[in-house]
Structures are given as C-alpha cells and as structure tokens.
C-alpha positions, 0 to 999 in steps of 0.5 A: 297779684305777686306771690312766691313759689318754689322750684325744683330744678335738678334736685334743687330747691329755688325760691321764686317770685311771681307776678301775675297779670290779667291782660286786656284780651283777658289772658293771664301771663305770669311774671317770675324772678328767682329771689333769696327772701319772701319780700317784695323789694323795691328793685324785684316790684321795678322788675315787675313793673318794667315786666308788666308794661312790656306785656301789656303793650305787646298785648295792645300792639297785636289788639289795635290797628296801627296808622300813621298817627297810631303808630308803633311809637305812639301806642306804645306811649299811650299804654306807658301813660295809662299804666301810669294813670292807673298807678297814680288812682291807685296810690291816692288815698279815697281823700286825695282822689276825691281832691283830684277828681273835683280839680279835673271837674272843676277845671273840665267845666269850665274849658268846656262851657268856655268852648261854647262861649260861657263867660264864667270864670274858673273861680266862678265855676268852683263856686258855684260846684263846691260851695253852691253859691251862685255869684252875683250877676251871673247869667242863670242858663250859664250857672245852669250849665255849669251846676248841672255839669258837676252830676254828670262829670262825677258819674263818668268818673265812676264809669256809671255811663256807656255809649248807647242810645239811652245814656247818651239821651240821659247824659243830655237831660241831665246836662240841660236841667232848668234851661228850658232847652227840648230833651231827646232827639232835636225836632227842628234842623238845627245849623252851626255857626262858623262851620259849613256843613249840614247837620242830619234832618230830625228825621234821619237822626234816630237811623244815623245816630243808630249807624253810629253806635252800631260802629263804635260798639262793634269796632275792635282794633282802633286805638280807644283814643283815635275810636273817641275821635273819630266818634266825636267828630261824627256825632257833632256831625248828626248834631241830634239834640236841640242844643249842648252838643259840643258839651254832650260830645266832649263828655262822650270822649271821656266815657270812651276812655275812661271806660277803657282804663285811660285817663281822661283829656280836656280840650281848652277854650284857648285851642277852641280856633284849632279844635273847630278846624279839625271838626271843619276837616273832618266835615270835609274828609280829612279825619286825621287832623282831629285824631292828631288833635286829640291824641295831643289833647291826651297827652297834654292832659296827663303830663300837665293835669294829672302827673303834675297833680301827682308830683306835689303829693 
C-alpha cells in the first residue's frame, strides 16, 4: 500500500511518499522517499520495489536456515523469483490468468502421468481437460488419470488444500476416481520397481505418516523449497496409499509452495532417470541430491514456464 504524508523538519514542510509492507513474520516496515507531487512515477514504484525486495529478503534471511545448497546466494534468488511470481499473478487479468493457470495444468498433467509411464500425449491430454473429449484408442485408466488430475491441480491453485492427514487422503481419492484403485491408507505392503528400498508395512503407516506431518508442520526455518523436498522424498518413502504415490507426492510439492507464495514447479518425464536417482540417494542417506534437484526444478519452471508466458503478453 503506497500513500503520502507530510513532514515538518526544522519548520519546513517535505512531501513524502510511503510504501508500506507486511512481511512474512508479519511485521510491517515502511518504505519513504521525499517527492515534489502526489504521483506515484514509474522511477519512485522502482525505488519501492528495489526497496521492497530488499526488506523481504533480509526478512527471509534471518527466518530460514542456510546450508550448503540453501545458501545466502541461493535464498536470496528464490525471494527474487517469488517477488517476481507474485507480480506476474498480479498484473494478469482474471482471463490471462486463467489461460495460464490451465497452460501449467495442462502442461503438469501430462509430465507427471508421464513420469509413471502414461502414454498420453500432450495434445491428448488438452483434449481430454479442455474439450472433454476422450481420443479414440485411448486406454480408460490413463484418460482417468488425467481427467481426474484437472479437479485437483485447479483447487491447489486456489490454495483449497493443506498438508494434514484429511487433505492428503482426499487429494488421492479424487485423483484415483473410476480407476477401481483402494482409497485411504494401503492395506497390503506394496514394493517399487527399480528402487531398493522397502516401503512402510500397512500397519505402521498411520504412526509414520503422523511422524511426518508432525514435522512438516511443525518445521519453521527450512527453506519451503528444500522443506517440500525433504517431504516428497519421505513420503515416497511411507508409499501409504495402494497406488498414484508419485502423483499424489508430486502435487503435495506444490501445495507446500503454492501455499507459501511460491510458484509452482513441474518435474519433466525427460528428468525422470535423474529424478528416480535422487529419491535412490535420499533412500540411502543422501538428501541433498533431491533438495538440488528441486531447487533446480524450481528454478527452471519459472524462467521456462511462467516468465516466458509473461514475456509474449
């Protein structure tokens, strides 16, 4: 919010203009500049902006814990980019941002059903969203898959979920609709297919699945990017659910940084042999290798996807 006030300063009257701030933590600071007009300029917004994101940053500086993939360097890049996001949403008219809403749905389906094999292509996919048309030859549990993903992409979006026990367990009905797969938490052990680790037991699920919303909810000074990682590979870890647990963890990422402010990222089917390898080390100790990964993810959704997106308006 920008306004203007007056100053007296040794019997003189000075005209400023204020920008006031409302930071993550909740504080308030307040941004000024001496002006000769109650008009906001193109030069004096600049000069709130450049303000602005320094205040935000310094303010996300002493709130997260830094290491050494969430450095000083890296922190102060991701604030840049949401900062960026958030005027990007907020310059779009309702349309605009609808067409980019349903450009990522569409373009996050489809990756992410290709991650786990689903054959569609991305024409198929637009199809089947947008024009509700089902293609010919098309196998029913992938169209499935990708109708039912539409309903769920677009309430994340609208920040409608959270990360507890009841979203997460609706989240996964709606994503498995018609598919004649078992909703709520597995009830025979399930295995994974090129990854040496065993998943929890059906019995242990509940207690694990507790332990880990506990934590995430409860965690305050991890960055929300490295946090949604961490997460993603503990939860593909548990495996709760019969099946759709790469689809289900994939959107919880999301909801992780949407809900925080961040723009959301989409991990390709051309990065799945280097996506399963990270979720491989992180089995075996080594958490970094995913953090980097989505770090990167992240990074490379914004520039590619949304400030592209932005640059042809």
């Amino acid at each position: 919010m920008s306004y203007f006030s007056e100053k007296k300063i040794k019997g003189k009257k000075y005209l400023y203009a204020v920008h006031s701030v409302r930071l993550e933590n909740g504080k308030i600071v307040k941004i000024s500049k001496r002006t000769e007009t109650k008009k906001i300029t193109p030069e004096l917004k600049k000069y709130f902006e450049e303000k602005e994101s320094e205040a935000r940053f310094k303010e996300a500086v002493s709130r997260f814990r830094q290491d050494t993939v969430f450095n000083l360097e890296q922190i102060a890049k991701i604030e840049k980019t949401k900062q960026e996001y958030k005027k990007i949403v907020s310059k779009l008219t309702k349309k605009q941002l609808q067409d980019l809403f349903d450009r990522f749905t569409v373009n996050f389906t489809y990756e992410s059903n290709a991650l786990e094999g689903n054959s569609l292509t991305l024409k198929d996919v637009s199809i089947i969203l947008f024009d509700k048309i089902v293609p010919k030859d098309k196998d029913l549990r992938e169209v499935y898959e990708t109708r039912n993903s539409r309903e769920v992409v677009d309430l994340i979006l609208k920040k409608k979920f959270k990360v507890n026990e009841k979203d997460i367990k609706k989240m996964h009905e709606m994503l498995v609709k018609d598919m004649e797969i078992e909703t709520g938490y597995k009830k025979i052990p399930n295995f994974l297919l090129g990854r040496k680790v065993e998943t929890v037991p059906p019995e242990k699920i509940k207690e694990e699945m507790e332990k880990l919303l506990k934590w995430f909810n409860e965690e305050k000074k991890m960055h929300p990017i490295q946090k949604a990682a961490i997460f993603h590979g503990k939860f593909e870890k548990i495996h709760p659910f019969e099946d759709g647990n790469g689809r289900v963890g994939r959107f919880l990422i999301n909801i992780g940084l949407i809900n925080q402010g961040y723009a959301p990222l989409i991990i390709r089917k051309s990065q799945r042999i280097a996506y399963l390898k990270c979720l491989e080390d992180f089995d075996n100790g080594y958490t970094t290798n995913l953090e980097r990964f989505m770090l990167e993810k992240y990074k490379k959704t914004f520039e590619k996807f949304f400030k592209i997106y932005i640059k042809y308006l």
